[in-house]
mmCIF entry with sequence, helices, sheets and N, C-alpha, C, O atoms, coordinates in Angstrom:
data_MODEL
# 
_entry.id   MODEL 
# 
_entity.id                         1 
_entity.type                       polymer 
_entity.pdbx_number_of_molecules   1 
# 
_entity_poly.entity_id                      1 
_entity_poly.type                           'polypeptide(L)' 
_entity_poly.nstd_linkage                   no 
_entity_poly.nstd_monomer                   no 
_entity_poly.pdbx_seq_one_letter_code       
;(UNK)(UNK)(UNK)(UNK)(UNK)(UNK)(UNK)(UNK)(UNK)(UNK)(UNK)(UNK)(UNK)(UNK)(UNK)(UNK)
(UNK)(UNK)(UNK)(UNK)(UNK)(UNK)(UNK)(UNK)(UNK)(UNK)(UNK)(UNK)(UNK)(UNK)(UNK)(UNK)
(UNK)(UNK)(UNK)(UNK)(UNK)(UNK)(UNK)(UNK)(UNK)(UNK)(UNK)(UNK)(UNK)(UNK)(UNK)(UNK)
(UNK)
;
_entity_poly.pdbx_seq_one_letter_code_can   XXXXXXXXXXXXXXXXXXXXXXXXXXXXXXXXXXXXXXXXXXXXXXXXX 
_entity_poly.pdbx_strand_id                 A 
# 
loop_
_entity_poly_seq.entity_id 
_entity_poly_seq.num 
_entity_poly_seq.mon_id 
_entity_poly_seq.hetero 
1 1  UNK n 
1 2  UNK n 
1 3  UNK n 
1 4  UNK n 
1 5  UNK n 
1 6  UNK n 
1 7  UNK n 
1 8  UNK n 
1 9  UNK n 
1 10 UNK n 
1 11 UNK n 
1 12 UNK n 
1 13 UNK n 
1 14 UNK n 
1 15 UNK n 
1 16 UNK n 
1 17 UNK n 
1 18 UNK n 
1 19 UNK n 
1 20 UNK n 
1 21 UNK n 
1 22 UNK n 
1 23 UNK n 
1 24 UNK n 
1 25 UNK n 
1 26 UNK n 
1 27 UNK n 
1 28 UNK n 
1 29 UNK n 
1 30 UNK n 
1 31 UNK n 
1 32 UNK n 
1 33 UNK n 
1 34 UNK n 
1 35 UNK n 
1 36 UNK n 
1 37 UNK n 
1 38 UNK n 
1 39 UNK n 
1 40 UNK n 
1 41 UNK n 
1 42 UNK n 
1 43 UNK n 
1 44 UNK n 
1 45 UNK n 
1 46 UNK n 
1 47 UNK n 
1 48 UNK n 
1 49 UNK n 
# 
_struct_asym.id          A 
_struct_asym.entity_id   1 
# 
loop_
_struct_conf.conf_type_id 
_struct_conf.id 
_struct_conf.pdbx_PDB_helix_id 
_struct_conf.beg_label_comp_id 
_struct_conf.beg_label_asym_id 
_struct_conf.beg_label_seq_id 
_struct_conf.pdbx_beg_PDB_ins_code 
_struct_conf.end_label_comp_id 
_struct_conf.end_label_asym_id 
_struct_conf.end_label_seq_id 
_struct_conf.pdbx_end_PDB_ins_code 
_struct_conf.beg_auth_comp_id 
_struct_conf.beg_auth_asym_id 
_struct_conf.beg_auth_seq_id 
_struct_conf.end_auth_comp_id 
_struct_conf.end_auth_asym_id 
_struct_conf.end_auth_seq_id 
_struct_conf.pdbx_PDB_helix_class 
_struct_conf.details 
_struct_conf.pdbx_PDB_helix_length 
HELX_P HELX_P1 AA1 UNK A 2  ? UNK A 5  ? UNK A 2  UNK A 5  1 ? 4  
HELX_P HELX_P2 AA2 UNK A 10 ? UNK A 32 ? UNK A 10 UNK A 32 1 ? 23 
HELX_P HELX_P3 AA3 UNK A 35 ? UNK A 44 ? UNK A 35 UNK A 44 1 ? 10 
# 
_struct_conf_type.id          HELX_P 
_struct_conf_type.criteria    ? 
_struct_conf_type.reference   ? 
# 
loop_
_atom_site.group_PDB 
_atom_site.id 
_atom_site.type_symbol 
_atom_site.label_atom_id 
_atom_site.label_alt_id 
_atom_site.label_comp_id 
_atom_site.label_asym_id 
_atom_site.label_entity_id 
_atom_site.label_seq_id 
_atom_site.pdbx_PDB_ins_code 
_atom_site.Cartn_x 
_atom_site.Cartn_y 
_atom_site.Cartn_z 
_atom_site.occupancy 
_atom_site.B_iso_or_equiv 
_atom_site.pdbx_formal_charge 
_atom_site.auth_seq_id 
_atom_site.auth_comp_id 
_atom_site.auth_asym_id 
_atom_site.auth_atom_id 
_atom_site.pdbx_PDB_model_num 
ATOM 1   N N  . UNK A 1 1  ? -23.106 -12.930 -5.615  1.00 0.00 ? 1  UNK A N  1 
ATOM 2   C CA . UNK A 1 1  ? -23.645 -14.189 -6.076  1.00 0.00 ? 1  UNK A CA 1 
ATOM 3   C C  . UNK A 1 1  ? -22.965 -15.357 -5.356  1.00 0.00 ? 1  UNK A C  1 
ATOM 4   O O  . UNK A 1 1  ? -23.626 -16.262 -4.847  1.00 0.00 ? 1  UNK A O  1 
ATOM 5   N N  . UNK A 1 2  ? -21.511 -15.312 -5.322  1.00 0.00 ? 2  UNK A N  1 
ATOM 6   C CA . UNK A 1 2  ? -20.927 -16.304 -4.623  1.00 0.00 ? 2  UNK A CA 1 
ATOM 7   C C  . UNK A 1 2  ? -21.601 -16.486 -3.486  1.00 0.00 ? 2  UNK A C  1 
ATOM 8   O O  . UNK A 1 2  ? -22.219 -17.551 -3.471  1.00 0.00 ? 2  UNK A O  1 
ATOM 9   N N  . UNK A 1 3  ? -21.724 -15.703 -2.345  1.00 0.00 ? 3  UNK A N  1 
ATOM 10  C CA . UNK A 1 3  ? -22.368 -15.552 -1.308  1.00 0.00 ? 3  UNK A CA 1 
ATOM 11  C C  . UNK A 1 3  ? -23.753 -15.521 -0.678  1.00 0.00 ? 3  UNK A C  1 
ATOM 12  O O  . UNK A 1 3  ? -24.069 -15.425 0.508   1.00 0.00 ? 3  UNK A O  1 
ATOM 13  N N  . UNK A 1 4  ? -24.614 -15.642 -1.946  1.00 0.00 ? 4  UNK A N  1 
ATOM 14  C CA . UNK A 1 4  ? -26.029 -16.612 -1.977  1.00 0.00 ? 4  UNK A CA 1 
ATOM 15  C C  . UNK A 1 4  ? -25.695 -18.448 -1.915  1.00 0.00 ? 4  UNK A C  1 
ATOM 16  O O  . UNK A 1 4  ? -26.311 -19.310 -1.288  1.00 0.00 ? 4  UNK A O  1 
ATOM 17  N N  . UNK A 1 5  ? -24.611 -18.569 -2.734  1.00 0.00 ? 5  UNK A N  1 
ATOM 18  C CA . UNK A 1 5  ? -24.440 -20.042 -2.452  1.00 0.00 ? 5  UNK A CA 1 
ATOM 19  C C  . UNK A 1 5  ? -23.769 -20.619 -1.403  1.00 0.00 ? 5  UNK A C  1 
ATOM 20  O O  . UNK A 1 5  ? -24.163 -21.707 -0.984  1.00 0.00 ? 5  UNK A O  1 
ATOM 21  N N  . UNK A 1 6  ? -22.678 -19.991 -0.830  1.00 0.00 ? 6  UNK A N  1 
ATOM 22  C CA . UNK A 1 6  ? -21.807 -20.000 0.462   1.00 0.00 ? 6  UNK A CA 1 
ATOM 23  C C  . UNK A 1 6  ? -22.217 -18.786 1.296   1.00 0.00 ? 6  UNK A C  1 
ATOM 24  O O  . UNK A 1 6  ? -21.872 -17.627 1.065   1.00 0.00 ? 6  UNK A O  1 
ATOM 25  N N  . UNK A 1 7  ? -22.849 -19.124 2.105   1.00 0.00 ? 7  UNK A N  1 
ATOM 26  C CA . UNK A 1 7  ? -23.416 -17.902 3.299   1.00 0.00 ? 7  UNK A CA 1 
ATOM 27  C C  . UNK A 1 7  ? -22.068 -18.284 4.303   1.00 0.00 ? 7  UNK A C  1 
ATOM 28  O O  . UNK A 1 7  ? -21.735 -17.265 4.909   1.00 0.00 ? 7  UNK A O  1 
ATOM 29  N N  . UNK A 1 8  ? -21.369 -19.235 4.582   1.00 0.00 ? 8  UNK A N  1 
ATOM 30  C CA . UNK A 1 8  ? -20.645 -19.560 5.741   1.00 0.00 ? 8  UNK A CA 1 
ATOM 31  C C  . UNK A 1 8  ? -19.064 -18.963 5.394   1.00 0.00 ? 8  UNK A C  1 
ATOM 32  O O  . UNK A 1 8  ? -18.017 -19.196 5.999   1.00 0.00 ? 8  UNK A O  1 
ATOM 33  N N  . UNK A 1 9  ? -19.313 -18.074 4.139   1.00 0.00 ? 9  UNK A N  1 
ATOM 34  C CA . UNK A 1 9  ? -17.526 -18.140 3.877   1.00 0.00 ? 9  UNK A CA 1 
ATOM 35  C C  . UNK A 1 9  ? -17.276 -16.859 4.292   1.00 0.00 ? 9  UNK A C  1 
ATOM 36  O O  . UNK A 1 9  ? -17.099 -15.907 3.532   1.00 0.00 ? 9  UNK A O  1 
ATOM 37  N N  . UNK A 1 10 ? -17.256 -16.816 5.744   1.00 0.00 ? 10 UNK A N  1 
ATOM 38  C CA . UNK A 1 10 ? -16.477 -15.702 5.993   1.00 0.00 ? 10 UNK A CA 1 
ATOM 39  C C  . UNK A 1 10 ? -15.225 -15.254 5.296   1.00 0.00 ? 10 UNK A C  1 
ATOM 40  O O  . UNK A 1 10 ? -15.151 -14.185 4.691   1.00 0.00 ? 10 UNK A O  1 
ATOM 41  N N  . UNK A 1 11 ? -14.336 -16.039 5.396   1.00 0.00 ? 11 UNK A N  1 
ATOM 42  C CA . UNK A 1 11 ? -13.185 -15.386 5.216   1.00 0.00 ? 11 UNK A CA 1 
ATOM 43  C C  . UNK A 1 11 ? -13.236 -14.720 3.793   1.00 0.00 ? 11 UNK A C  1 
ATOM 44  O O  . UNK A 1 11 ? -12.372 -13.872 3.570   1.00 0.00 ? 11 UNK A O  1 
ATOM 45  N N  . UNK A 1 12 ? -14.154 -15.006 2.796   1.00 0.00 ? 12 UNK A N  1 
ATOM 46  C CA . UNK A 1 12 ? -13.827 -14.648 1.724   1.00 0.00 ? 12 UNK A CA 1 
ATOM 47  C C  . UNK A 1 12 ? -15.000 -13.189 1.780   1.00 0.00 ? 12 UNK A C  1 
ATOM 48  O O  . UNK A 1 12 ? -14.733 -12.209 1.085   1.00 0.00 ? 12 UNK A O  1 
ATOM 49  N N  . UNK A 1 13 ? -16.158 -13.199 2.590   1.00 0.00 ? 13 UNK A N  1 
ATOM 50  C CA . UNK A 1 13 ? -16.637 -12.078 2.595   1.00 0.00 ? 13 UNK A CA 1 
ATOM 51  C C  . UNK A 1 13 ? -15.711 -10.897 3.746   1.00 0.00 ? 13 UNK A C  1 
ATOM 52  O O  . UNK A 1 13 ? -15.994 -9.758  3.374   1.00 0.00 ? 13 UNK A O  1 
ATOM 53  N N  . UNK A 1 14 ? -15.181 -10.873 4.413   1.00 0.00 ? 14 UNK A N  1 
ATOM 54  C CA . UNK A 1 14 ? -14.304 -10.703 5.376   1.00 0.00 ? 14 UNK A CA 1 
ATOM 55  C C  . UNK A 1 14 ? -13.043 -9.792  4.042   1.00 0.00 ? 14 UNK A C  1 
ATOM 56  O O  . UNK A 1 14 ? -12.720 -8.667  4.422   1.00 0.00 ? 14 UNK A O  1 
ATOM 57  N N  . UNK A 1 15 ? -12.497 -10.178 2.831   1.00 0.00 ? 15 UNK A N  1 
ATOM 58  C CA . UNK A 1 15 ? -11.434 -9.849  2.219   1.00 0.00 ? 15 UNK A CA 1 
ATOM 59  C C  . UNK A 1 15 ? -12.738 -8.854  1.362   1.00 0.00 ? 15 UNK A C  1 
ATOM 60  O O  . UNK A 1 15 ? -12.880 -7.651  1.579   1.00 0.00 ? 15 UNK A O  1 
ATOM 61  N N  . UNK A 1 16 ? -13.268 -9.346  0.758   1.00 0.00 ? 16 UNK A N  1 
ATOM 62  C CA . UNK A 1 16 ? -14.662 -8.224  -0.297  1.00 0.00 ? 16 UNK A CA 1 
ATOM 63  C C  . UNK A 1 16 ? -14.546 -6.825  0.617   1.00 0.00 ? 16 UNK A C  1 
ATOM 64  O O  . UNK A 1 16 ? -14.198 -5.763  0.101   1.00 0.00 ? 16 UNK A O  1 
ATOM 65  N N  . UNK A 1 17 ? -14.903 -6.962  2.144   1.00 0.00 ? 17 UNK A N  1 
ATOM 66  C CA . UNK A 1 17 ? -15.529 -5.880  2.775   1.00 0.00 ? 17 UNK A CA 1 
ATOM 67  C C  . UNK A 1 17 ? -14.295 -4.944  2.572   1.00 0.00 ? 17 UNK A C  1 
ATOM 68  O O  . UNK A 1 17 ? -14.361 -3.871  1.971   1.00 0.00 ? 17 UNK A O  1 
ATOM 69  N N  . UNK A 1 18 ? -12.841 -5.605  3.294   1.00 0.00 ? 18 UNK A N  1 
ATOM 70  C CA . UNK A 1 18 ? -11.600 -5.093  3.167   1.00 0.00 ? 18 UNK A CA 1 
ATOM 71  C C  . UNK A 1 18 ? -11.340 -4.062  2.106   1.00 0.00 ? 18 UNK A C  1 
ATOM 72  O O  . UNK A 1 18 ? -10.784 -2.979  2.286   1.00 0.00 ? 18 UNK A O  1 
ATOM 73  N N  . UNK A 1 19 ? -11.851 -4.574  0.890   1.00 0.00 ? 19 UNK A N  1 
ATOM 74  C CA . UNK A 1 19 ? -11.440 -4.082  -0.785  1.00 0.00 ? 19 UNK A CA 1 
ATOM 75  C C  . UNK A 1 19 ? -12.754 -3.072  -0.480  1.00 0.00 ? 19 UNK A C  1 
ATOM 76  O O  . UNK A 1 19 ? -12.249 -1.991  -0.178  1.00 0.00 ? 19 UNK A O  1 
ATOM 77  N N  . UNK A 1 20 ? -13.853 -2.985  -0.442  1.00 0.00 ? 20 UNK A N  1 
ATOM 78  C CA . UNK A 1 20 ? -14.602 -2.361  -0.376  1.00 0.00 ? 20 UNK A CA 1 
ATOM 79  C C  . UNK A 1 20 ? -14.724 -1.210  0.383   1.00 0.00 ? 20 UNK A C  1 
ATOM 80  O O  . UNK A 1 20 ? -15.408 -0.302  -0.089  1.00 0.00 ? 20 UNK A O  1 
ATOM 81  N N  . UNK A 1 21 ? -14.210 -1.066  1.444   1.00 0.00 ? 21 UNK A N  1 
ATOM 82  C CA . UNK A 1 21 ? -13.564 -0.249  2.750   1.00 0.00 ? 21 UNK A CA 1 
ATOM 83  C C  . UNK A 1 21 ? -12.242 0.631   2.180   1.00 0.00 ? 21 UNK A C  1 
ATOM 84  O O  . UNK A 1 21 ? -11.971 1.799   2.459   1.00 0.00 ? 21 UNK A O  1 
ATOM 85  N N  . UNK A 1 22 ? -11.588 -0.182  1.400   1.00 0.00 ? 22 UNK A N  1 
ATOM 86  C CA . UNK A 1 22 ? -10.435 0.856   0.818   1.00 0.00 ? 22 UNK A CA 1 
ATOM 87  C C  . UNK A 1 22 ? -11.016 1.496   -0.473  1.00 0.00 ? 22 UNK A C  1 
ATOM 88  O O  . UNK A 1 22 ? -10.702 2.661   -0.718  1.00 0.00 ? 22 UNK A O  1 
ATOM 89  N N  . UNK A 1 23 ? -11.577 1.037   -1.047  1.00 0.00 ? 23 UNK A N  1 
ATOM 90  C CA . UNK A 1 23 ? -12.253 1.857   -2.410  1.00 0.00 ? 23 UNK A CA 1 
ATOM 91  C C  . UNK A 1 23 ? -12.861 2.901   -1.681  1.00 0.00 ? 23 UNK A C  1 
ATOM 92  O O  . UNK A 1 23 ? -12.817 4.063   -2.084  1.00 0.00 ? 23 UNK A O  1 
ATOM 93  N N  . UNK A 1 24 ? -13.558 2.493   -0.393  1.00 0.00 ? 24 UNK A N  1 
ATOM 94  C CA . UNK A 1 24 ? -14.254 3.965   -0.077  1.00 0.00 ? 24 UNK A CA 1 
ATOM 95  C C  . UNK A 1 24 ? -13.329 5.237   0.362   1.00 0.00 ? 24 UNK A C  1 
ATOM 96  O O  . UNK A 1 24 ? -13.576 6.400   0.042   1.00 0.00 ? 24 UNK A O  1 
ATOM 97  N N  . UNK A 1 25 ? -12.462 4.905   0.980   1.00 0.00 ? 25 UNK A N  1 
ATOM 98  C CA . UNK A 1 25 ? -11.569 5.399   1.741   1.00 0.00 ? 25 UNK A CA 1 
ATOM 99  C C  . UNK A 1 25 ? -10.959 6.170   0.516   1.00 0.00 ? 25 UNK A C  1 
ATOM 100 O O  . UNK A 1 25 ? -11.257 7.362   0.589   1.00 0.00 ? 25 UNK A O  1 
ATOM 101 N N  . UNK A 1 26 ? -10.018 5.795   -0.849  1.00 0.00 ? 26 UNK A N  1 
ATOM 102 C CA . UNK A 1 26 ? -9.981  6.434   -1.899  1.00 0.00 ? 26 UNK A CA 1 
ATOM 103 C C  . UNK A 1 26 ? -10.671 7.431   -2.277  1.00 0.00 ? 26 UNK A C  1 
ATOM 104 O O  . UNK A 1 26 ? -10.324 8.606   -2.398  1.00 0.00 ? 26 UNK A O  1 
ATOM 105 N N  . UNK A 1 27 ? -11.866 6.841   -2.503  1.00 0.00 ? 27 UNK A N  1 
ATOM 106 C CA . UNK A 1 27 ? -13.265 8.021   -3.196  1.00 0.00 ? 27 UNK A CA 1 
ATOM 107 C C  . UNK A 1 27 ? -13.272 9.030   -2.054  1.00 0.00 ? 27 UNK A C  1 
ATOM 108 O O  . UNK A 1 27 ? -13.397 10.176  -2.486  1.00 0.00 ? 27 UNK A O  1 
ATOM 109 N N  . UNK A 1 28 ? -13.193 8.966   -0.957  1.00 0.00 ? 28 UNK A N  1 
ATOM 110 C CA . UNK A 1 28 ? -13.184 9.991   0.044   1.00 0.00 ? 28 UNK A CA 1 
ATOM 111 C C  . UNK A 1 28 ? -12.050 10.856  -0.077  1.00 0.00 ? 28 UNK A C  1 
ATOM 112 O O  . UNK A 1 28 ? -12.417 12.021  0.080   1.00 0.00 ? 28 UNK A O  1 
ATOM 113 N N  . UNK A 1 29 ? -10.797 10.760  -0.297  1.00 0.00 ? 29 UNK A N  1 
ATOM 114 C CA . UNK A 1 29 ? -9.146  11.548  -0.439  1.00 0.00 ? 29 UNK A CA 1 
ATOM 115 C C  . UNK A 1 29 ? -9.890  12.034  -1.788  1.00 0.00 ? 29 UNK A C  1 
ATOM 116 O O  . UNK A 1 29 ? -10.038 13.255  -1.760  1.00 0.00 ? 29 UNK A O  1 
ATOM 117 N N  . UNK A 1 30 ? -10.435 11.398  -3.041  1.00 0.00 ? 30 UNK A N  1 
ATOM 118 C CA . UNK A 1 30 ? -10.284 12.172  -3.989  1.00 0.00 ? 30 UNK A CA 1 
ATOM 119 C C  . UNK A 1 30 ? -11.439 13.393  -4.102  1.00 0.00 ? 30 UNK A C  1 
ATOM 120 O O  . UNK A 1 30 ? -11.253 14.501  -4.605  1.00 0.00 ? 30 UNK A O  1 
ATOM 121 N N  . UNK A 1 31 ? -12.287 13.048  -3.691  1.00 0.00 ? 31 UNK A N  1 
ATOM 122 C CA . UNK A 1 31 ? -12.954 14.002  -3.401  1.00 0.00 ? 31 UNK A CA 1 
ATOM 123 C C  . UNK A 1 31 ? -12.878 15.234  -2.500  1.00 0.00 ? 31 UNK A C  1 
ATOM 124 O O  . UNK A 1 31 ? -13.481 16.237  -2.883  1.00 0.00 ? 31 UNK A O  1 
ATOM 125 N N  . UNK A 1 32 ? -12.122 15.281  -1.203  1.00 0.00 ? 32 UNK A N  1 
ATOM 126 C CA . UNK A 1 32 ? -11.778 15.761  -0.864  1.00 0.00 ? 32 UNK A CA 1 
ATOM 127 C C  . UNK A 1 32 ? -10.441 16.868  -1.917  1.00 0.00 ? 32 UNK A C  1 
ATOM 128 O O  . UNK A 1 32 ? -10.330 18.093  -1.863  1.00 0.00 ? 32 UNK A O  1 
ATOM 129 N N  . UNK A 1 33 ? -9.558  15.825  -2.833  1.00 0.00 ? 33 UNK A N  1 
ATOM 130 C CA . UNK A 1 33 ? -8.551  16.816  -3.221  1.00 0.00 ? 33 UNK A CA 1 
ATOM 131 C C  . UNK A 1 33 ? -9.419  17.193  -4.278  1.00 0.00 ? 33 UNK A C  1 
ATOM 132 O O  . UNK A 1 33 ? -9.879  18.307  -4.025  1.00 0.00 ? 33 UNK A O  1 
ATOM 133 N N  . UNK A 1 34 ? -9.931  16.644  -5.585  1.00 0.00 ? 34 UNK A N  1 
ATOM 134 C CA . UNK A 1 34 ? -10.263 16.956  -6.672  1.00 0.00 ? 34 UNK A CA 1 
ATOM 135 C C  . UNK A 1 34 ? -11.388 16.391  -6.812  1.00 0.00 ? 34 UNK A C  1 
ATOM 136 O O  . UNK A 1 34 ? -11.514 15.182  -7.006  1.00 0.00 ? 34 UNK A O  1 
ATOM 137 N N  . UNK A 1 35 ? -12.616 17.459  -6.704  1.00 0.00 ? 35 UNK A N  1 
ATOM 138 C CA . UNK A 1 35 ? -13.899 16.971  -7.032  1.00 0.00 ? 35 UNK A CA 1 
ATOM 139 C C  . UNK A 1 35 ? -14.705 16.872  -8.373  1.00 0.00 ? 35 UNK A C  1 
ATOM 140 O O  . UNK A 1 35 ? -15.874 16.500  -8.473  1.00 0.00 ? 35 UNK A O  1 
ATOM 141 N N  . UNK A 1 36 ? -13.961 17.229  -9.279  1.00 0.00 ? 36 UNK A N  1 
ATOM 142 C CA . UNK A 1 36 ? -14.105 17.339  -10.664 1.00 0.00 ? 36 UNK A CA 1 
ATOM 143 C C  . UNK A 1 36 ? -13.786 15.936  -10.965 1.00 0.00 ? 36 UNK A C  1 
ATOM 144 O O  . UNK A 1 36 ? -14.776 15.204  -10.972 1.00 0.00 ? 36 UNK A O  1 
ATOM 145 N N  . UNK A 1 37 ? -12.618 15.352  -11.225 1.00 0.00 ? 37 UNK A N  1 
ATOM 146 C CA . UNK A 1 37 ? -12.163 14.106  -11.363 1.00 0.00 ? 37 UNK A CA 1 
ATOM 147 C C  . UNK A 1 37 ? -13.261 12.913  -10.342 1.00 0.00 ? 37 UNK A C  1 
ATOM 148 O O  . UNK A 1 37 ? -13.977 12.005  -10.765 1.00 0.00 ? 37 UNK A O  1 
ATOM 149 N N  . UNK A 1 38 ? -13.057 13.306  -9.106  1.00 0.00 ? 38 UNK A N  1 
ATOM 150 C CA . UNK A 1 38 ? -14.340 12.410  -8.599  1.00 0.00 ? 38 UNK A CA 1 
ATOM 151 C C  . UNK A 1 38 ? -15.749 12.294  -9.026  1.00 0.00 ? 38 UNK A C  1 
ATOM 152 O O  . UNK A 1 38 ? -16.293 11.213  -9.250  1.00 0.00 ? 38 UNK A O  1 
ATOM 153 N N  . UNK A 1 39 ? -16.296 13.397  -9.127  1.00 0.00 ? 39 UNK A N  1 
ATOM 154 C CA . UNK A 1 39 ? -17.471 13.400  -10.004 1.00 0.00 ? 39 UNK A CA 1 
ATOM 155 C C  . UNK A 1 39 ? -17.316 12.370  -11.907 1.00 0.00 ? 39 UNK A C  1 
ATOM 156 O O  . UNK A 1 39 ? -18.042 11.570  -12.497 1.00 0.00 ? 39 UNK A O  1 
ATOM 157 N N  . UNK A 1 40 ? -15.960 13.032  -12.209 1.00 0.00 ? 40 UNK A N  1 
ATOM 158 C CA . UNK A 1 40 ? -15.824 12.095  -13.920 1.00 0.00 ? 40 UNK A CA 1 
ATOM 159 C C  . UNK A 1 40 ? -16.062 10.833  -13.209 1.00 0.00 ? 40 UNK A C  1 
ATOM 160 O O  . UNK A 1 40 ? -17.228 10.445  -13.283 1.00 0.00 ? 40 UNK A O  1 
ATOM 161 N N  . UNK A 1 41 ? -15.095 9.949   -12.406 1.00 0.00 ? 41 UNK A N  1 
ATOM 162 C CA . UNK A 1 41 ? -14.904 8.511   -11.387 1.00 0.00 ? 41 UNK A CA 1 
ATOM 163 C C  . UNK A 1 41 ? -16.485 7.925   -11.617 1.00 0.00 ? 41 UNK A C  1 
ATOM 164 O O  . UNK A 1 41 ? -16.815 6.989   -12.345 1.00 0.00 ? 41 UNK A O  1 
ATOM 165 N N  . UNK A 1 42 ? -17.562 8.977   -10.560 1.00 0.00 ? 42 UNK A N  1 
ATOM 166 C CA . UNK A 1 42 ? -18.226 8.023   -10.060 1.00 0.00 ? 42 UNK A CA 1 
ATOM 167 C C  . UNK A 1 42 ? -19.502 8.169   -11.322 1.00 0.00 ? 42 UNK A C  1 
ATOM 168 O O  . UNK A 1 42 ? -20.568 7.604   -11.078 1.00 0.00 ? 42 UNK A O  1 
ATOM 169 N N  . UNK A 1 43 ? -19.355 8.934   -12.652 1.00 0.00 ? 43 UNK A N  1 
ATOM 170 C CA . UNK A 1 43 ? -20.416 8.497   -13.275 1.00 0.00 ? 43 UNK A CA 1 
ATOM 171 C C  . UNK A 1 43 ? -20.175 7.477   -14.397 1.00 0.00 ? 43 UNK A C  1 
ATOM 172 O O  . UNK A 1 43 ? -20.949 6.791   -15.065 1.00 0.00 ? 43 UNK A O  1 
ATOM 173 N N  . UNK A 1 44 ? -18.823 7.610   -14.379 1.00 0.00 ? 44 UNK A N  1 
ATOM 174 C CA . UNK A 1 44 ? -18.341 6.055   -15.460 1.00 0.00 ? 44 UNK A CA 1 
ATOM 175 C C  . UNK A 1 44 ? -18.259 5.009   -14.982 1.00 0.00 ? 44 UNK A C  1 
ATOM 176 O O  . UNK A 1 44 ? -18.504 4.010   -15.659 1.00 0.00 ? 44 UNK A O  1 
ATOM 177 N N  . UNK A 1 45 ? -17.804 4.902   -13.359 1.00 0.00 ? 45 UNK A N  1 
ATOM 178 C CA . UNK A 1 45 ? -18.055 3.512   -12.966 1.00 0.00 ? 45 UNK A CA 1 
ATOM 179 C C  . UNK A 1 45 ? -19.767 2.925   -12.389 1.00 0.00 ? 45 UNK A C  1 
ATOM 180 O O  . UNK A 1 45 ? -20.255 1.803   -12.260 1.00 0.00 ? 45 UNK A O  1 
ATOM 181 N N  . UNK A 1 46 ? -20.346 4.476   -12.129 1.00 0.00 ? 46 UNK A N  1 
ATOM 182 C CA . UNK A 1 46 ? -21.958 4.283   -12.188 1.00 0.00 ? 46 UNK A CA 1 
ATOM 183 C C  . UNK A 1 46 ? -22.134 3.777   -10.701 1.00 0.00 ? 46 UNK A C  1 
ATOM 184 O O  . UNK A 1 46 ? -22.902 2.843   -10.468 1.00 0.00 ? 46 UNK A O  1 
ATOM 185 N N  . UNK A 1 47 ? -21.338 4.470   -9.583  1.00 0.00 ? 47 UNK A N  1 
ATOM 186 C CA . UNK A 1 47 ? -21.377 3.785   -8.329  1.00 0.00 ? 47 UNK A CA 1 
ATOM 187 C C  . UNK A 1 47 ? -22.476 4.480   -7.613  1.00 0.00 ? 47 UNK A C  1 
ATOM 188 O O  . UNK A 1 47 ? -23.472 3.773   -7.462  1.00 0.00 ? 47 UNK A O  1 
ATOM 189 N N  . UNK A 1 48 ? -22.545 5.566   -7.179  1.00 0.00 ? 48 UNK A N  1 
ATOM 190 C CA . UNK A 1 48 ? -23.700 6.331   -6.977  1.00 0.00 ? 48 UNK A CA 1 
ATOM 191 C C  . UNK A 1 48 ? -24.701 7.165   -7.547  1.00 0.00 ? 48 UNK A C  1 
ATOM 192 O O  . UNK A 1 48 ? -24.620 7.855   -8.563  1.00 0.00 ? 48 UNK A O  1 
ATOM 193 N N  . UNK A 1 49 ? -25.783 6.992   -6.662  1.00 0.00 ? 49 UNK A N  1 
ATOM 194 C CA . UNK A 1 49 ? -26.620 8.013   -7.355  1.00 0.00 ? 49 UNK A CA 1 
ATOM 195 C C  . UNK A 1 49 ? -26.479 9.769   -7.323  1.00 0.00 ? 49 UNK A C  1 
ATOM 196 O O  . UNK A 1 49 ? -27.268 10.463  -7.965  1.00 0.00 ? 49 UNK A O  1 
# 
């Protein structure tokens, strides 16, 4: 939403992608170690289908 009103703010979409890039990077190690727990993860936070 911020970013419908400020299209020019890089720097602050630039830090989102950052955080977003490491959440993935996480979900990837845990899945890899424990796919049980990743599966609990991604239907309570409702991230994928």
């Amino acid at each position: 939403e911020h970013f419908k009103l400020h299209k020019k703010d890089h720097h602050s979409r630039h830090g989102l992608l950052r955080l977003i890039n490491q959440r993935r990077k996480l979900l990837d190690y845990l899945k890899k170690e424990n796919k049980e727990e990743y599966g609990k993860l991604i239907k309570e936070l409702k991230l994928r289908k």
